[in-house]
Structures are given as C-alpha cells and as structure tokens.
N, C-alpha and C positions, 0 to 999 in steps of 0.2 A: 894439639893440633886443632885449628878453627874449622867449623863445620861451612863451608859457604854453601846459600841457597839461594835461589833464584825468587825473587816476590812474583807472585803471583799476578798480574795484571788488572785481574779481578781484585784485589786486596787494597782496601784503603784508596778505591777510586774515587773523586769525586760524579765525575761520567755517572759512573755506573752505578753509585747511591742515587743522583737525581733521577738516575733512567726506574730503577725499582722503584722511587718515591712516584715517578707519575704513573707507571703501572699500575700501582696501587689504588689511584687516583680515579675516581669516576670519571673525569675528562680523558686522561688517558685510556681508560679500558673501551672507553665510546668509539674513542679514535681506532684500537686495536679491533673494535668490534666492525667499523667502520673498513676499513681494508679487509677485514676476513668478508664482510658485504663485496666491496667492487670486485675482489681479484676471483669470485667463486663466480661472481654473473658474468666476467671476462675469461672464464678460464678456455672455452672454445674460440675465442674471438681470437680476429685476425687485424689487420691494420693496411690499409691503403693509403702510404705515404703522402705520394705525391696528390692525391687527391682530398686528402685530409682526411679521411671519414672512419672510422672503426665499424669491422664487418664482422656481426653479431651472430650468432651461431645460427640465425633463422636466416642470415642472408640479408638481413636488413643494413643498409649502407649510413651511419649514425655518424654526428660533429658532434665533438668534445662536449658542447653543450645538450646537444639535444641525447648524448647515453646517460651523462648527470639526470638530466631528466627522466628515464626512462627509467633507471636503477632508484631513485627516488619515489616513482609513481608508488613501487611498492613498497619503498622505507620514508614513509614521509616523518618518521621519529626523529629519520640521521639526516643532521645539520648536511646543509648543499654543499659547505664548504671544505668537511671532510673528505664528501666524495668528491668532489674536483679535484683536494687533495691528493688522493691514494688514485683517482682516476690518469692524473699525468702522472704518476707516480708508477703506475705500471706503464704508461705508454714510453714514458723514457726506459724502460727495462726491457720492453717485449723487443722480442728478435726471433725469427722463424729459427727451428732447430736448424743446423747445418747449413748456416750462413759464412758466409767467407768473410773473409776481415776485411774486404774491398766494401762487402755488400751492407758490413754490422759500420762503417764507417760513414756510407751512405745514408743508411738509417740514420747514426746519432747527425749528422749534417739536416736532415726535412722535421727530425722531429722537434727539435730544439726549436727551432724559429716556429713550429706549429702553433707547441705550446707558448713559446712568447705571443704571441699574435691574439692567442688565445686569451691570456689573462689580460692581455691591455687592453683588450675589446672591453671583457670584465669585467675589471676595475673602473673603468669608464662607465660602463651601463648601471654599476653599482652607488656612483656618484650619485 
C-alpha cells in the first residue's frame, strides 16, 4: 500500500528560498530592522482619516511626510525610503480595535487615495 503525504508548503519553495535568501541579506535585515523602527514609534498612534494626519501618542497631529521626518530625526542611519515604506505600510493596516466592517471599509476607502496622493506628491518632489 502507498504512503501519501501532503508536501509541505514550505518545501522546495522558490518564495520562500528568495524570502530567507533576502533575510539573510544586509538589505533585507535593514528593511526588517526598519519596520520593527516605524511600527514600535506608531504603536500608540492613532490616525485621522479624513483630515490626513497621524496622531502621535504626544497628541501631535503629523502628514505622512512630516512622521517620516520625525522617526528619521532620530534614525538618520535608515534610508527615508524604508520608512515611507513600512510607514504606509502600517497606515493601510491600522484599524481601531472594534471597528465594524462598515467603519474598517471606510477606512480602507480615505486611506488608499491618502497614500496615493501621497507618493505622487513624492515622486514628483523627488524628480
């Protein structure tokens, strides 16, 4: 009788070789180091949708650019462009606990066009 077994997902990925190869990787440990930075300086912070601003555990009312700035001031090591990175990276993820699905729909509706606004401002000023 034949044994059948299920492969393991992990087994023979390419995915998931490239993902340990950039781990590995001084670029990538930067980047990982780089979000364990934004999401520890955001972890009290709250967000004001509609007014664009991210509201920083001191109460300070911050744009997308001027937190990059701010989390920078004191990592001026890590590249601007990580924290942008990982900085929309949690803004499209945050959701106040005990949000309805009315309210986490709203959200993903203001945030989205934020952060577009956001990078083509960017990319533009980078030009």
């Amino acid at each position: 009788m034949d044994s059948w077994r299920a492969k393991s997902p992990f087994q023979d990925s390419p995915f998931i070789d490239s993902f340990a190869d950039w781990m590995d990787d001084p670029g990538g440990q930067h980047s990982i180091d780089a979000l364990d930075l934004v999401f520890d300086a955001l972890e009290h912070a709250g967000v004001d949708v509609r007014r664009r601003k991210i509201i920083w555990d001191d109460g300070k009312r911050l744009s997308i650019k001027q937190s990059v700035e701010r989390i920078r001031a004191g990592h001026p090591d890590v590249p601007r462009d990580q924290i942008e990175s990982h900085l929309c990276g949690w803004l499209e993820n945050c959701a106040p606990e005990g949000s309805s699905e009315r309210q986490l729909e709203e959200l993903d509706q203001l945030v989205g066009p934020w952060i577009d606004d956001y990078q083509r401002t960017s990319r533009v000023a980078k030009k």
